[in-house]
C-alpha positions in Angstrom: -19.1 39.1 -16.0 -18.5 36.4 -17.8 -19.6 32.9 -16.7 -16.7 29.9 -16.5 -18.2 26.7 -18.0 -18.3 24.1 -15.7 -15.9 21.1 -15.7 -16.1 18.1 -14.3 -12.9 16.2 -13.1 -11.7 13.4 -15.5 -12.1 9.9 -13.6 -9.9 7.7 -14.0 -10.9 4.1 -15.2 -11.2 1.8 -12.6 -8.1 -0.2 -12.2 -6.8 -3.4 -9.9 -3.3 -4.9 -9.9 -1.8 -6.4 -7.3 0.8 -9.2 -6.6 1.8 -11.5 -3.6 4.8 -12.4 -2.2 6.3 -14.2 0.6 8.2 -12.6 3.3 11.7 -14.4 3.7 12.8 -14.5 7.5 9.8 -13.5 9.0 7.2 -15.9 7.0 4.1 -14.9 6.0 2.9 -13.4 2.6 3.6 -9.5 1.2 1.2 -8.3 -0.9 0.7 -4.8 -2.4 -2.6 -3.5 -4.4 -2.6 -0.9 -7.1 -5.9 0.4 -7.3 -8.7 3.1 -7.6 -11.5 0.2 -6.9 -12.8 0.5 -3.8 -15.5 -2.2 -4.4 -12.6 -4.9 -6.0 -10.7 -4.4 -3.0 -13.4 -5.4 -0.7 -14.4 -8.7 -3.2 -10.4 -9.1 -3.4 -9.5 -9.1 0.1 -12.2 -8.9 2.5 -11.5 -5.3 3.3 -14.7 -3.3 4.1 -12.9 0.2 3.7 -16.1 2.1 5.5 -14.7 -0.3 8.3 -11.7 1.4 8.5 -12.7 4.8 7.8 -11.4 4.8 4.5 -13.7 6.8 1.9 -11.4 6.8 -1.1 -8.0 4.9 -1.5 -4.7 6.7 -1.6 -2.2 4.8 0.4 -2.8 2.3 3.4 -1.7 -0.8 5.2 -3.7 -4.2 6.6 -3.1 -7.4 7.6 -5.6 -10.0 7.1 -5.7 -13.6 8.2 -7.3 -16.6 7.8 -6.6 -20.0 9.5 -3.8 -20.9 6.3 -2.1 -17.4 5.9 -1.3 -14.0 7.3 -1.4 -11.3 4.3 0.7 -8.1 5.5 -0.4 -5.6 2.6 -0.2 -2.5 1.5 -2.8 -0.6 -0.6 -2.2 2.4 -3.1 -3.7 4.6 -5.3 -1.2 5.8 -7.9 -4.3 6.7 -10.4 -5.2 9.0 -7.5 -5.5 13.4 -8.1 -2.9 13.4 -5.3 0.1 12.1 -6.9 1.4 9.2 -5.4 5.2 10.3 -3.5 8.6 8.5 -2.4 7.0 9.2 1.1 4.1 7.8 0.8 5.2 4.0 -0.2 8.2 4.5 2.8 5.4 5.6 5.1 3.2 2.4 4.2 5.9 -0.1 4.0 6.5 1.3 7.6 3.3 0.3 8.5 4.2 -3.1 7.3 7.3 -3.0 9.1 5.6 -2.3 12.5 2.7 -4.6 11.8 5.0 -7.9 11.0 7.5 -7.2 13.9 4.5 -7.0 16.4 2.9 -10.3 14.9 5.8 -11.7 15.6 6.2 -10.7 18.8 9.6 -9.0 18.0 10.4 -5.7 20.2 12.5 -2.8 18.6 15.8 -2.3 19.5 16.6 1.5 19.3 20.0 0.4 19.6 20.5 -2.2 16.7 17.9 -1.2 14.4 18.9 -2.5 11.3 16.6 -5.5 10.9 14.1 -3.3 11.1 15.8 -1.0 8.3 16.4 -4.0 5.9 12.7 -5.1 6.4 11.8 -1.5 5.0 14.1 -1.6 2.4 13.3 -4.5 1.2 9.4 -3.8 1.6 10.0 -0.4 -0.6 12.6 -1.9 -3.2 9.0 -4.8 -4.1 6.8 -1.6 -4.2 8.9 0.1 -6.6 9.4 -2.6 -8.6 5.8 -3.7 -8.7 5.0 0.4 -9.9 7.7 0.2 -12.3 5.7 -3.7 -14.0 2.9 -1.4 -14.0 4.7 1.8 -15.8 3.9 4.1 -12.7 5.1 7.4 -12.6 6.0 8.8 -9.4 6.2 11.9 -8.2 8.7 13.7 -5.9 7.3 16.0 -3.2 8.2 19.7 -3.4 
C-alpha cells in the first residue's frame, strides 16, 4: 500500500478591511469587516470572539457602543475554506436588521413589512459593494 504524502492546508494571509458608514433614517453607524484576523478584530473593535463563542470567523453580526456611537456591524470571512455565499451576507445583514430595529425600539409589523425589507436591501447592496472594492468573489450555493 502505498503511503499518501501528507498535506497541509494552504493558509491564507492574514487580512483586515473594513469600512464605516452611517445609517440614514435610523442613525447610527454601519460597518462591515472583511477579515481572517481574529486578533485585529479584537484590537479593531473591542470584540473578544472567545466571548461570543466564536473560534474562527466566517460570518457574524455585533453591535458595539460607547458613550459617542452605536456601531451595528457585520463581520465576514470571504478568505475562509467555506466559500463565502449570497445567504450568508442576507443572513447577517438580517441580523443587523433585527438588531437596529430593536435599539430603536421599533416593533415589526408583519403586515407592512417593507421598512424592514429596504433596511435589508440596503444593508446587502453596501456589503456587496464593499466585496466588490475588495475584488471578492462570491460563490452561489448548490
Amino acid at each position: 500500500m502505498k503511503k499518501k504524502k501528507a498535506t497541509k492546508k494552504k493558509e491564507s494571509p492574514l487580512r483586515y478591511d473594513e469600512i464605516i458608514l452611517k445609517i440614514p433614517l435610523y442613525h447610527g453607524d454601519f460597518g462591515i469587516v472583511a477579515t481572517n484576523d481574529i486578533e485585529e478584530l479584537e484590537r479593531s473593535r473591542g470584540i473578544v470572539a472567545s466571548e461570543h463563542g466564536i473560534d474562527e470567523l466566517y460570518g457574524h453580526a455585533f453591535l458595539t457602543e460607547n458613550d459617542k456611537t452605536q456601531l451595528f456591524l457585520i463581520v465576514i470571512n470571504p478568505y475562509h475554506e467555506i466559500h463565502l455565499t449570497n445567504g450568508v451576507i442576507a443572513h447577517e445583514s438580517a441580523h443587523v436588521a433585527d438588531m437596529i430595529f430593536q435599539n430603536r425600539d421599533i416593533y415589526m409589523d408583519f403586515n407592512n413589512d417593507e421598512p424592514y425589507c429596504y433596511l435589508i436591501e440596503g444593508l446587502v447592496n453596501e456589503v456587496y459593494k464593499f466585496l466588490a472594492e475588495l475584488k471578492v468573489k462570491l460563490h452561489l450555493e448548490k
